[in-house]
C-alpha positions as CSV (number, residue, x, y, z in Angstrom):
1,X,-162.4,-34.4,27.7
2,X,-159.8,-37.1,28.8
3,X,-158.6,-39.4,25.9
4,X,-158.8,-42.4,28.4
5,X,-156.9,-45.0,25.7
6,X,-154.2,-42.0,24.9
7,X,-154.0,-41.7,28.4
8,X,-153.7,-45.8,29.3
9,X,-151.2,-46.0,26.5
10,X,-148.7,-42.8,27.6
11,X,-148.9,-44.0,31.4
12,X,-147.8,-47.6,30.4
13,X,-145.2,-46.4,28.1
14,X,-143.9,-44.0,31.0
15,X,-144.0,-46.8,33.9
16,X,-142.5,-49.5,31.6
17,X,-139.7,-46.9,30.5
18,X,-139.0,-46.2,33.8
19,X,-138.7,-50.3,35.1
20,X,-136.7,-51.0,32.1
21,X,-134.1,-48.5,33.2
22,X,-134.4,-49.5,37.1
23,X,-133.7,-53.1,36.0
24,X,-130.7,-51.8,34.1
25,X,-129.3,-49.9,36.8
26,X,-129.2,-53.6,38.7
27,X,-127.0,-55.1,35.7
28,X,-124.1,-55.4,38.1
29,X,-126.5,-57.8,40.7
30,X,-124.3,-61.0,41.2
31,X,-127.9,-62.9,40.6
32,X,-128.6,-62.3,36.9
33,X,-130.5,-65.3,36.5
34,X,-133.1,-64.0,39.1
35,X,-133.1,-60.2,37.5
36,X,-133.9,-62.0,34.4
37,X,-136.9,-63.1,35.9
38,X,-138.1,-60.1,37.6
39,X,-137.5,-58.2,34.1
40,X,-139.5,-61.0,33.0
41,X,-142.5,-60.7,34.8
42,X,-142.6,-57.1,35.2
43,X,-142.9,-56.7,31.9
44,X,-144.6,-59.0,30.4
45,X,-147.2,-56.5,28.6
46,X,-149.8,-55.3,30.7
47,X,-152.4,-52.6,30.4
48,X,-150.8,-50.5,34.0
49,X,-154.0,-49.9,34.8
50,X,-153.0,-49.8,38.2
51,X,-149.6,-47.4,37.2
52,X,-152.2,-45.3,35.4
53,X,-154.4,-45.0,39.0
54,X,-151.2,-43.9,41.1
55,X,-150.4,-41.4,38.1
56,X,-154.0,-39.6,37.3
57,X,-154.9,-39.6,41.4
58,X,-151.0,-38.0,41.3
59,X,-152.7,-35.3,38.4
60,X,-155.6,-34.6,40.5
61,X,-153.6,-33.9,43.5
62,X,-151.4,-31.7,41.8
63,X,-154.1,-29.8,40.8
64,X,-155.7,-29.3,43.5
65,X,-152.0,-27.8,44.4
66,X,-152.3,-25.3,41.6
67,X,-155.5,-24.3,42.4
68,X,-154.5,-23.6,46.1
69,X,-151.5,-21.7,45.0
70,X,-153.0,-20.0,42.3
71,X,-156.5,-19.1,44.4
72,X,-158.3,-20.1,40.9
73,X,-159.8,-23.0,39.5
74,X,-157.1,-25.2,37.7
75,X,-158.0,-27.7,34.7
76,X,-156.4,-30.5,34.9
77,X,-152.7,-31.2,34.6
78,X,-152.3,-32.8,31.1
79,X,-150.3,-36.6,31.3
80,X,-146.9,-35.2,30.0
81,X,-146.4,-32.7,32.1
82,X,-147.3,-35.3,35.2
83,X,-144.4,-37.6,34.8
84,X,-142.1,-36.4,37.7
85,X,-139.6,-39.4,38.7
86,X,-141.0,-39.8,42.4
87,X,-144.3,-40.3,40.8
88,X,-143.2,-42.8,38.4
89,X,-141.1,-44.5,41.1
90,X,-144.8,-45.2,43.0
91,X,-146.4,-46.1,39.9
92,X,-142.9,-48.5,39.2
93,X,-143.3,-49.9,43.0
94,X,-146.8,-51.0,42.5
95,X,-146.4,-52.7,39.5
96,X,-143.7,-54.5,41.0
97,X,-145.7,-55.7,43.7
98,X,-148.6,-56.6,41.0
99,X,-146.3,-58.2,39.0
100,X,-145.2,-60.5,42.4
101,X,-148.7,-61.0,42.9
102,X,-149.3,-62.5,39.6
103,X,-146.5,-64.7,39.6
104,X,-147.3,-66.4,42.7
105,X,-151.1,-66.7,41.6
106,X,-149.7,-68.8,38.9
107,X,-147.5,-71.2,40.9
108,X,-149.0,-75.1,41.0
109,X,-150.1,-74.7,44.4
110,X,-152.1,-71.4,43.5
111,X,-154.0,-71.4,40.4
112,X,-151.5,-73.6,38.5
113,X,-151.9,-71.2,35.2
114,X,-149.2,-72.2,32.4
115,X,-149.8,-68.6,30.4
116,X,-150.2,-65.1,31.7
117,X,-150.3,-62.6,29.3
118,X,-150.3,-65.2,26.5
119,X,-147.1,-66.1,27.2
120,X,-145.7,-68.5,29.4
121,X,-145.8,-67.5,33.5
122,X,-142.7,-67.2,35.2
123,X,-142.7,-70.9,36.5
124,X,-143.0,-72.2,33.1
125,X,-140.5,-69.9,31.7
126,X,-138.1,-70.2,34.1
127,X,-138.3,-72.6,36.7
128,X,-140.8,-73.0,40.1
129,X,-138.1,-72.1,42.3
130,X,-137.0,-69.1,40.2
131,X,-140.1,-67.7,40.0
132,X,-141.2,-67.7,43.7
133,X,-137.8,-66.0,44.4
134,X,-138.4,-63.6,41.7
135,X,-141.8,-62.7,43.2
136,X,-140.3,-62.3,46.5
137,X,-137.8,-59.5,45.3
138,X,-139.8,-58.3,43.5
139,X,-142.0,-57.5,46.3
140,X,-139.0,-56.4,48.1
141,X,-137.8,-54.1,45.5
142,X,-141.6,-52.2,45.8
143,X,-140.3,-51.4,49.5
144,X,-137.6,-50.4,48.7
145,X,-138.3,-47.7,46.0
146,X,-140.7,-46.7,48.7
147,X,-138.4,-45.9,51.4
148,X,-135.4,-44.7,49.1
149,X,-134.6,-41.6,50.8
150,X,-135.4,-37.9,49.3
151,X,-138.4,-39.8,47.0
152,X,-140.6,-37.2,49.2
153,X,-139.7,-34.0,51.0
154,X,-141.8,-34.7,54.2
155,X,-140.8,-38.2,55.2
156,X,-143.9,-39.2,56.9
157,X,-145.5,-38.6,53.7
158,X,-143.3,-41.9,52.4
159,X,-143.8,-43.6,55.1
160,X,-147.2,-43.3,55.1
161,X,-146.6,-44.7,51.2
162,X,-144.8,-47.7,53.0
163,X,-147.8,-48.1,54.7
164,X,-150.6,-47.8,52.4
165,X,-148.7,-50.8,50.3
166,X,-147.8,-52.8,52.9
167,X,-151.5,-52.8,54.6
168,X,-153.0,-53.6,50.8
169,X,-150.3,-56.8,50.8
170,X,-150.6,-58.7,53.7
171,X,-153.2,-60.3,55.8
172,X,-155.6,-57.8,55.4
173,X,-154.8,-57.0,51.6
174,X,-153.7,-59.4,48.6
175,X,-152.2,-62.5,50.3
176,X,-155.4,-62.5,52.8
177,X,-157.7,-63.0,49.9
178,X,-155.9,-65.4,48.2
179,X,-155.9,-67.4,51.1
180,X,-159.9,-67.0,51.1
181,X,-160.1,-67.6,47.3
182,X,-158.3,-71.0,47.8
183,X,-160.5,-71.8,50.3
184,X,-163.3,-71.1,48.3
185,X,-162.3,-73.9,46.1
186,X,-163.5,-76.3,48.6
187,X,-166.5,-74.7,50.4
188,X,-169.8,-73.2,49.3
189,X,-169.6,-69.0,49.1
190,X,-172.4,-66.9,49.5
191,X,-172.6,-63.0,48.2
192,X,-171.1,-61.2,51.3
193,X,-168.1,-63.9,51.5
194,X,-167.3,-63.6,48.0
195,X,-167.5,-59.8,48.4
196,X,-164.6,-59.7,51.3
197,X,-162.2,-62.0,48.9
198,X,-162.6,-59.9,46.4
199,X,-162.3,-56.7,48.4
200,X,-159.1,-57.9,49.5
201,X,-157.3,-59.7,46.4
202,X,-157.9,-57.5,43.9
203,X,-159.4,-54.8,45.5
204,X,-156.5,-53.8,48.0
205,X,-154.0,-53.1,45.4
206,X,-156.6,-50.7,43.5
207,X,-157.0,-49.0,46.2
208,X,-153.7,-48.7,47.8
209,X,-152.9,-47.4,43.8
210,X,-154.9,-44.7,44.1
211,X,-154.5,-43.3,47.5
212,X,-150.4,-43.3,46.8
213,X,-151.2,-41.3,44.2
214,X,-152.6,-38.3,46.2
215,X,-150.0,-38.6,48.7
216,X,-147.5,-38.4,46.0
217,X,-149.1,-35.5,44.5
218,X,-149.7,-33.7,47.8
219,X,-153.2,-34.2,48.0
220,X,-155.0,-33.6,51.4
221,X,-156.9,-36.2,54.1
222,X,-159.9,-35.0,52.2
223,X,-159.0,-36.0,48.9
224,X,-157.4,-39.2,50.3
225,X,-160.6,-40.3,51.6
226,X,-162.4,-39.4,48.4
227,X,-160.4,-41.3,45.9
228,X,-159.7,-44.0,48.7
229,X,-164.2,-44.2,48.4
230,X,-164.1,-44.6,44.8
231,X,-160.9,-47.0,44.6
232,X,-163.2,-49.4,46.3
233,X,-166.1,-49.3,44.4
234,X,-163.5,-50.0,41.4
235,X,-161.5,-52.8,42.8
236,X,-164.8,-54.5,43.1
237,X,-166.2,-53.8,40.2
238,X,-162.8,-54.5,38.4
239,X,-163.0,-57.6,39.5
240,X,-166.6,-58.6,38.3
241,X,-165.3,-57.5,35.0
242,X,-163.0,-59.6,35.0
243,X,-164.7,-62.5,36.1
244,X,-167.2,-61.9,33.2
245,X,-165.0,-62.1,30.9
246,X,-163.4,-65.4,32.1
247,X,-166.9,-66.4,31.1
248,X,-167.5,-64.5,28.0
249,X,-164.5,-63.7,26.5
250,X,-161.9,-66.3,24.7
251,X,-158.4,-67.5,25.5
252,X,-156.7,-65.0,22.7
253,X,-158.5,-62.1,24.2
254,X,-157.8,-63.2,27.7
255,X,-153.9,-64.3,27.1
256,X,-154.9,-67.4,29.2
257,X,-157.1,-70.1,29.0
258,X,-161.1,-68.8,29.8
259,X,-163.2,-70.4,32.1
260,X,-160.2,-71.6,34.7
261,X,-162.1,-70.3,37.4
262,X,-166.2,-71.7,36.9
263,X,-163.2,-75.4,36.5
264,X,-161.5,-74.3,39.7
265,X,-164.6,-73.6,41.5
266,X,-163.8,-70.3,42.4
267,X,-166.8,-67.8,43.6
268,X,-167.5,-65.3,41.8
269,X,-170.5,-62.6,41.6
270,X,-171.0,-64.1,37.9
271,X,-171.6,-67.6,39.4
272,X,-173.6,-66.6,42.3
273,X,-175.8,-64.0,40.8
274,X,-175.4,-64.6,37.1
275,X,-174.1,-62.5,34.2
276,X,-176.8,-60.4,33.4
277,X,-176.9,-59.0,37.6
278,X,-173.5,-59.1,38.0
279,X,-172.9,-56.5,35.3
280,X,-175.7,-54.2,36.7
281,X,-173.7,-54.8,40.2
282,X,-170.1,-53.5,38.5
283,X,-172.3,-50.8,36.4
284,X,-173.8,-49.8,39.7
285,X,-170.7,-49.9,41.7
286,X,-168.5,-47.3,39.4
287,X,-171.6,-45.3,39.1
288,X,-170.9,-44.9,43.3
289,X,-167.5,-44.6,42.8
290,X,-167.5,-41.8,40.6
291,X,-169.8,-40.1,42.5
292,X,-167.2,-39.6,45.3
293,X,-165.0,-37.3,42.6
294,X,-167.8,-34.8,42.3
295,X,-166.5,-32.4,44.4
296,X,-163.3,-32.7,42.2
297,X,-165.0,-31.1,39.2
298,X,-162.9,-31.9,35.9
299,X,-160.1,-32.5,37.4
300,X,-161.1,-36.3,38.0
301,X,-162.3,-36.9,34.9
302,X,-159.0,-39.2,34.6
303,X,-160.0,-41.5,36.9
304,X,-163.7,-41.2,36.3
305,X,-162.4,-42.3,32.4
306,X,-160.4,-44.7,33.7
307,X,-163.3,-46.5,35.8
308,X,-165.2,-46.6,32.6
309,X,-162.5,-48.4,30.9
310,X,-162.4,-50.7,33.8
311,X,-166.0,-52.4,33.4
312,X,-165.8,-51.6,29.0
313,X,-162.7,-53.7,28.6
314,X,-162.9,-56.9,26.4
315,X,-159.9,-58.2,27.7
């Protein structure tokens, strides 16, 4: 049995260790006012639930390795024994890219959000112009961990990493559903429009965090497709989650004001089918998910764990 909160907290712990000491290694940058703000927003608290995907897909992979090379059944690879610096480095990359995400959904002409985290977003803490820079290198910083050379033995591995990210934040990924989330601020959304936004804002990353994960670890096309299946049944039903609690939960849970989104007008499965349905929907949708790690045996019980966290979390 997977201690999914002892596994949370060690994967955090781990990622934010490992950011702290890339952003020291930059101490010499001639831009120290901008590092600040990367340091900032990168680690500004967090839960890494997105670190902890790329890490326990990473586990499974490498079990699957052991099992192939020991022709037996392997159980699976306990968290300390998983923290190998290439995986970390992935995990590191998509929090960086997370963290630019989040700092640019808080900008005035995004969602305008003062707090993030319960403390103040980058804009506020810093300046507007300092934090869309920040964002930006951060974002660039994600590539480039990603295409350091040596991260990976096979090199079309890592560039298939490369890849995987950069699909999950363009037009197709994060920044095409934020463009459909602002829209939805002025125009009526039904189910199956709300579904795509979602798919790709929050969604995306979830899944791109768990498919890097079992190409760091080594994990087959098989695998790849089997986590990638479950990843999107998450994503959305992360993101139900967390539209109920902007409805249900209060600003000291959430770190940010609640209800910003039912003021903003953005769609949401809570608003369109109500809370009540749209729990069943996220309840339904990991139920899916998980079902894609059966062939997987114990060895996914980390991510199975993790899904449940996912839709139990009260903020």
């Amino acid at each position: 049995m997977v201690n999914i909160p002892q596994l949370l907290q060690e994967d955090a712990t781990q990622t934010s260790e490992w950011l702290d000491g890339y952003f020291d290694a930059l101490k010499d940058a001639s831009a120290q006012h901008l590092l600040a703000a990367m340091r900032y927003s990168a680690m500004n608290g967090g839960k890494r639930v997105r670190a902890s995907l790329v890490l326990s897909a990473a586990r499974l992979a490498s079990s699957q390795q052991s099992s192939l090379a020991s022709s037996q059944q392997s159980s699976p690879a306990s968290s300390q024994e998983s923290y190998q610096p290439a995986h970390l480095a992935v995990a590191g990359a998509v929090e960086m890219l997370h963290a630019y995400s989040l700092i640019h959904d808080d900008l005035p002409a995004m969602d305008d959000a003062e707090l993030r985290r319960g403390v103040a977003s980058c804009h506020k803490a810093f300046d507007e112009a300092t934090a869309i820079l920040a964002g930006d290198a951060l974002q660039t910083e994600a590539f480039s961990l990603l295409s350091k050379p040596g991260l990976m033995a096979d090199a079309s591995r890592q560039l298939e990493l490369c890849a995987v990210l950069a699909r999950a934040s363009g037009v197709v990924g994060m920044a095409g559903g934020q463009m459909l989330d602002l829209q939805a601020e002025t125009s009526a959304s039904d189910p199956a429009q709300t579904k795509i936004m979602q798919e790709l804002k929050t969604g995306a990353l979830i899944r791109a965090s768990a498919v890097m994960g079992v190409i760091i670890g080594g994990g087959d096309k098989r695998m790849q497709n089997a986590v990638d299946k479950f990843a999107s049944h998450l994503g959305l039903a992360f993101q139900i989650a967390d539209d109920l609690l902007d409805y249900q939960a209060d600003a000291d849970q959430l770190g940010k004001p609640a209800g910003r989104d039912a003021e903003q007008g953005k769609a949401s499965f809570v608003e369109l089918l109500g809370l009540e349905e749209a729990r069943r929907q996220a309840d339904s949708l990991i139920e899916d998910g998980c079902a894609s790690l059966d062939q997987f045996g114990d060895a996914a019980d980390g991510l199975r764990g993790l899904a449940q966290f996912v839709i139990n979390r009260n903020h």
